[in-house]
TORROSE-761655 format. One line per 10 residues: number of its first residue (from 1); their letters; for each residue x, y, z of C-alpha. Coordinates in steps of 0.1 Angstrom, whole numbers. Layout:
% TORROSE-761655
NUM> a> X:Y:Z ~ ...;
***
This chain:
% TORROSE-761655
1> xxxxxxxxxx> 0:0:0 ~ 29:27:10 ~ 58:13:-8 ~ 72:21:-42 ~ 73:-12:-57 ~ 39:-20:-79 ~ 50:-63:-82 ~ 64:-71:-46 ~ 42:-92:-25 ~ 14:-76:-5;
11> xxxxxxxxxx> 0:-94:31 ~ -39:-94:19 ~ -55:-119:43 ~ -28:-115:74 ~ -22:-94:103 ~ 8:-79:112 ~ 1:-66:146 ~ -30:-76:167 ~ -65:-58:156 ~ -85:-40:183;
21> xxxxxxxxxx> -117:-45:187 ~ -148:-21:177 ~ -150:8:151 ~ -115:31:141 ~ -97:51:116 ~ -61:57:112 ~ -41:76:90 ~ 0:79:84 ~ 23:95:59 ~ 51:75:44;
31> xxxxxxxxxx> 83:82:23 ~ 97:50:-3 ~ 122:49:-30 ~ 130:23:-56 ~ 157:22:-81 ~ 173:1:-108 ~ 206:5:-114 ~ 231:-11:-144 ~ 269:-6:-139 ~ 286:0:-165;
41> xxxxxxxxxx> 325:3:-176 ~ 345:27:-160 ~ 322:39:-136 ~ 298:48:-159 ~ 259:33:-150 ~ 223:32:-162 ~ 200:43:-134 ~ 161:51:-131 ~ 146:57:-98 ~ 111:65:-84;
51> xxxxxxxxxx> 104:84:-51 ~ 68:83:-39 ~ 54:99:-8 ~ 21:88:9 ~ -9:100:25 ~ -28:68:42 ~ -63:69:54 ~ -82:39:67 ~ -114:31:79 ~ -122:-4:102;
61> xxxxxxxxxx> -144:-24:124 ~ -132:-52:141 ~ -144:-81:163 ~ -120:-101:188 ~ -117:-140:183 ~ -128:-156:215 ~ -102:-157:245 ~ -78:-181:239 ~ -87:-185:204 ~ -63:-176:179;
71> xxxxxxxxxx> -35:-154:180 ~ -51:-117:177 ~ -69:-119:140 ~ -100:-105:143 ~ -128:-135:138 ~ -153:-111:118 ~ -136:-73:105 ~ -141:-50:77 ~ -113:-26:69 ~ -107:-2:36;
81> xxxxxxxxxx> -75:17:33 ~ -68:43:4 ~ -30:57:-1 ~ -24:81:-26 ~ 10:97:-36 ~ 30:118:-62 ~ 67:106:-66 ~ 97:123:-84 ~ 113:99:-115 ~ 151:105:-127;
91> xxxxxxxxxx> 168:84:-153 ~ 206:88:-157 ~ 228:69:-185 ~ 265:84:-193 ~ 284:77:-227 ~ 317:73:-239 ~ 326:112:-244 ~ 303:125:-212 ~ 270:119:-237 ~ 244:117:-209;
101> xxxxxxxxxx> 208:105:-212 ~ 187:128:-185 ~ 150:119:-178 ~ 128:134:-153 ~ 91:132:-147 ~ 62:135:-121 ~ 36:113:-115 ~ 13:97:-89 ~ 2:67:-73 ~ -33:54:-66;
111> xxxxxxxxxx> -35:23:-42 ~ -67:9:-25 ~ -77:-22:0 ~ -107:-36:11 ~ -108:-70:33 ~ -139:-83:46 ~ -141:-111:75 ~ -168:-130:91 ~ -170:-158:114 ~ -191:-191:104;
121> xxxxxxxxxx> -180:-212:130 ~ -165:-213:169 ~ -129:-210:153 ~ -139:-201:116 ~ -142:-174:97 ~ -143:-164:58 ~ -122:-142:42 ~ -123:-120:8 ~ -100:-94:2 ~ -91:-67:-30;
131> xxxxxxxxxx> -62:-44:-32 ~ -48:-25:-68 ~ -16:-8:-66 ~ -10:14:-96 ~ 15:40:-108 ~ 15:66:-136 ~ 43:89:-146 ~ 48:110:-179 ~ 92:112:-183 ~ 109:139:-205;
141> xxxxxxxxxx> 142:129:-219 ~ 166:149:-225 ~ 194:142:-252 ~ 223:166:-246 ~ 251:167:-269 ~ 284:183:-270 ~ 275:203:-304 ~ 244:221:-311 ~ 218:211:-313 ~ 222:209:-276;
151> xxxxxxxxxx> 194:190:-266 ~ 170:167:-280 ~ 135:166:-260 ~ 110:134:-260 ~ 85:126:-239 ~ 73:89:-227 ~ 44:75:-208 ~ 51:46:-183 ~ 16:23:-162 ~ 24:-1:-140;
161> xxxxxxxxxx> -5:-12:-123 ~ -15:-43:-102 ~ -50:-61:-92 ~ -52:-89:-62 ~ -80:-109:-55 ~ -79:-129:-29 ~ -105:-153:-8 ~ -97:-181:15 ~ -110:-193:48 ~ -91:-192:85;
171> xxxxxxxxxx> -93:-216:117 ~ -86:-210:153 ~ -75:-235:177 ~ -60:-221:214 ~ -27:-200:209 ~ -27:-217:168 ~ -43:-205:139 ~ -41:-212:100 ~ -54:-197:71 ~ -54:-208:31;
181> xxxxxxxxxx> -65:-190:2 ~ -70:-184:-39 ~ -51:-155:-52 ~ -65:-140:-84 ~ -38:-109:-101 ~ -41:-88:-131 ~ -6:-75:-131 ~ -5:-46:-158 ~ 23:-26:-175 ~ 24:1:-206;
191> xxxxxxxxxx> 54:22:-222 ~ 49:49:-245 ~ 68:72:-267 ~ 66:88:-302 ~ 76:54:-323 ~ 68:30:-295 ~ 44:12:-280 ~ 45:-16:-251 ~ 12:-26:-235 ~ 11:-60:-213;
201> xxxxxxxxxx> -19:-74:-196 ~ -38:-107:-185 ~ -44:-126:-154 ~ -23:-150:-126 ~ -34:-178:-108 ~ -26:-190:-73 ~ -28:-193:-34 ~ -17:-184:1 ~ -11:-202:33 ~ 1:-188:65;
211> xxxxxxxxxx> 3:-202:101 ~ 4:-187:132 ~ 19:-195:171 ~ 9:-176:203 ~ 40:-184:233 ~ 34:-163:259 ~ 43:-129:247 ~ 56:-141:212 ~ 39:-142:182 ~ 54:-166:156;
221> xxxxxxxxxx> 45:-165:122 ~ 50:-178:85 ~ 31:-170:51 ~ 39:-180:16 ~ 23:-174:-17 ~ 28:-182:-49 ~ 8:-171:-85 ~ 17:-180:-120 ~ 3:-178:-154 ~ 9:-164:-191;
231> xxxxxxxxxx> 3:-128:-198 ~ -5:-107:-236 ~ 21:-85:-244 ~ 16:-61:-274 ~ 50:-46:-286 ~ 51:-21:-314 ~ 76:-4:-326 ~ 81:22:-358 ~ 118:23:-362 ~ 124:-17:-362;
241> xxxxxxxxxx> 89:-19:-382 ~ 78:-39:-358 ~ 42:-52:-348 ~ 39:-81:-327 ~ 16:-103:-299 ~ 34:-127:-278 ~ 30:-146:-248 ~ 54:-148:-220 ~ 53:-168:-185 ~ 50:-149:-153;
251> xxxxxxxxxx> 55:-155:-118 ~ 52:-138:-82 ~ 61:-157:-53 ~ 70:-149:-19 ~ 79:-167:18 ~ 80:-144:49 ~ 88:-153:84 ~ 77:-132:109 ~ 77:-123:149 ~ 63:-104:172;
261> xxxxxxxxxx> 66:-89:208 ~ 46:-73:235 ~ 50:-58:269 ~ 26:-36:282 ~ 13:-14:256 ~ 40:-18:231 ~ 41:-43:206 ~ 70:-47:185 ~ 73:-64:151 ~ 97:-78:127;
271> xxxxxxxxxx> 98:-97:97 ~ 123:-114:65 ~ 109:-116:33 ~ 123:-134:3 ~ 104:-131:-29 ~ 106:-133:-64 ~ 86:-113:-97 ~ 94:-128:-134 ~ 76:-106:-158 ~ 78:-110:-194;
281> xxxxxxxxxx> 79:-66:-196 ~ 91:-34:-181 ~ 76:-4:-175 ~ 84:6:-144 ~ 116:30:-136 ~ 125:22:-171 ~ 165:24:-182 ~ 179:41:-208 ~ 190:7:-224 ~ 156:-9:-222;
291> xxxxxxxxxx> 145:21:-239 ~ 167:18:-266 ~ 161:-20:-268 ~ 123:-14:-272 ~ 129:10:-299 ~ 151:-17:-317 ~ 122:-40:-314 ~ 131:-62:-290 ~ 113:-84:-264 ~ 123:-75:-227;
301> xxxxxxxxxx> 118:-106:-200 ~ 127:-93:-162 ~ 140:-118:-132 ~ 139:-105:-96 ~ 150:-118:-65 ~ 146:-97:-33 ~ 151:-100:1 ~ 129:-72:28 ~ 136:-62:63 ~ 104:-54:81;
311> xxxxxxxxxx> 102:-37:118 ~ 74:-23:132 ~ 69:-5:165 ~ 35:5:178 ~ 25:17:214 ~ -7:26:224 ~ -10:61:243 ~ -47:56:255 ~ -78:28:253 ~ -82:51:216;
321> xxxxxxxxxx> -53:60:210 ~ -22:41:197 ~ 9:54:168 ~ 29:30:149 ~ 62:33:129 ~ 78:13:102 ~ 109:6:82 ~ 112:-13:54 ~ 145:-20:40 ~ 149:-44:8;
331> xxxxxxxxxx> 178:-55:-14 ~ 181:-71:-47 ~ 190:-80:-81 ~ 170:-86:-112 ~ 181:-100:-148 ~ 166:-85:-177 ~ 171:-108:-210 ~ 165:-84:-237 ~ 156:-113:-267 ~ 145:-112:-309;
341> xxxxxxxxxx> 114:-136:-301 ~ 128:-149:-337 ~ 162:-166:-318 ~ 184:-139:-339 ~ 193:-119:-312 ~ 201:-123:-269 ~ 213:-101:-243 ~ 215:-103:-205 ~ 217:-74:-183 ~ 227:-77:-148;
351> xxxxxxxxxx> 211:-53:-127 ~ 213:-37:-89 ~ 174:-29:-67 ~ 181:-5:-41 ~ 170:21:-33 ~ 186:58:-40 ~ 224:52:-48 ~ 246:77:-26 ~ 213:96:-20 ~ 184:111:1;
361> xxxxxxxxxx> 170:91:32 ~ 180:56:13 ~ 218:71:7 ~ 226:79:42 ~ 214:43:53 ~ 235:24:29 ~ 209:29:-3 ~ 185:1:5 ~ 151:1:-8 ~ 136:19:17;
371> xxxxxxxxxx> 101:25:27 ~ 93:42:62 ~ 58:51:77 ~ 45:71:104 ~ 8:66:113 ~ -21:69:141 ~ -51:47:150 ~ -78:60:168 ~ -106:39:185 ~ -140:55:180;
381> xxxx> -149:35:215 ~ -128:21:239 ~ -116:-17:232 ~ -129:-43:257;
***
């Protein structure tokens, strides 16, 4: 919901922190950055980065599992959260000769979640959840050359935008629970300039499990999920005279252990997670090679592995009143095979996923991808 990566994993069905119990709202403010980064000879790179900033609102009612049931998820609860953002985008490629590519643009985010829960049982409940995280930014490249003409303006469109689905069903035994459920995602993607086009959609397929263990003031927990399925990708492009519908496989998968502690009225929270996105397109913090490689007609297939530090701290002030804070910290690398689906032509870039390289907040903390979050949850009555 806060962060700046549209394809990462999102916790639909979970619950980081234990609910509390009746009607609320909360609202927060977060800062994230993303960034892809090719090294190249010399100390010359290819870098694109996106830096969103949140506004969070949220809207819940909750209802406490029976004492001793569970581990804190609510039994029946319907929550809605809305985050909107604007976010900054640079690209940066240097040449042989001090030729630099320079791309800036503004754009916006638009991310919504609804989860509904209701029990059925003495330790049961259903569960159906939606979420959509999308991102829209218009770029303006600048060409700049050593002799005039100076610069060379053109202007590019870039959508990334993704649609989860989820519903699945969740039992309670004493200090235990378990939940499992179908995933249904519409991952989406578009890049667009003067000569080319790139548009990508279709649907995944898949499911969720997680598990849950109440010791004493520890909260143990661990949640996987995995989607797969073949997505439509429309590449056109002027320059290589080419017009083209292909096919290519994608996967999102993720496994994420996770614990918890409270004392008092603090409850502190922390969390690995190791996921992976295969998409067979980019068009999100685009590079000035893949650019070029679209232009030359070619088909772009990206590979990411990343690993997330999660921490969460939240204390509450008053029976209504409680503030949390988060930091997010993730680290990667992706491999994007630039391909001529005819077998004439293969390429393999290497890249870096951090956050901003020797830069901002993410700089001074060693450029991670970095996503922090400072919010408030009020009780409209008192939890009992």
């Amino acid at each position: 919901m806060i962060g700046a990566c549209i394809f990462c994993a999102g916790l639909l069905l979970g619950s980081d922190l234990s609910s509390r119990g009746g009607p609320g709202m909360e609202i927060g403010a977060s800062y994230a950055t993303l960034s892809r980064r090719l090294d190249l000879v010399e100390g010359r790179f290819d870098a694109s980065d996106v830096t969103p900033k949140f506004a969070l609102i949220g809207i819940r009612w909750a209802r406490p599992a029976r004492t001793g049931l569970g581990t804190g998820t609510p039994e029946g609860e319907l929550r809605a959260r809305f985050s909107v953002g604007v976010s900054h985008d640079s690209q940066r490629r240097e040449f042989v000769g001090e030729t630099p590519i320079l791309t800036a643009g503004t754009g916006r985010y638009l991310n919504f979640e609804l989860l509904g829960r209701t029990p059925i049982g003495g330790g049961d409940s259903i569960e159906l959840a939606v979420s959509r995280r999308e991102h829209a930014v218009t770029d303006v490249a600048n060409l700049l050359y050593p002799t005039p003409p100076p610069v060379l303006q053109s202007q590019r469109r870039l959508e990334a935008s993704r649609l989860d689905a989820a519903g699945g069903w969740r039992h309670r035994w004493k200090g235990i629970e378990a939940a499992a459920s179908i995933r249904w995602i519409t991952p989406s993607g578009r890049s667009a300039t003067d000569g080319t086009s790139y548009r990508v959609k279709g649907s995944l397929l898949g499911g969720a499990a997680e598990a849950r263990w109440q010791l004493g003031r520890f909260r143990l927990s661990l949640a996987a999920e995995r989607s797969a399925g073949d997505l439509d990708v429309l590449e056109q492009s002027d320059a290589a005279q080419v017009d083209r519908r292909i096919r290519g496989d994608a996967l999102l998968q993720s496994l994420r252990p996770a614990a918890s502690f409270s004392w008092g009225s603090t409850e502190l929270f922390g969390s690995v997670a190791f996921e992976r996105q295969r998409l067979p397109f980019v068009s999100f913090a685009v590079l000035a090679a893949e650019a070029a490689a679209l232009d030359r007609g070619l088909h772009l297939d990206s590979d990411v592995h990343q690993v997330f530090w999660d921490v969460r701290i939240r204390h509450g002030f008053a029976p209504e009143l409680s503030a949390l804070a988060s930091v997010r910290l993730g680290y990667g690398r992706e491999t994007v095979t630039l391909a001529d689906p005819a077998g004439t032509f293969s390429e393999r870039l290497e890249l870096r996923r951090r956050g901003i390289f020797g830069g901002g907040l993410s700089g001074q903390l060693g450029s991670p991808e970095l996503t922090f979050f400072l919010g408030v949850d009020f009780a409209l009555t008192a939890s009992r």
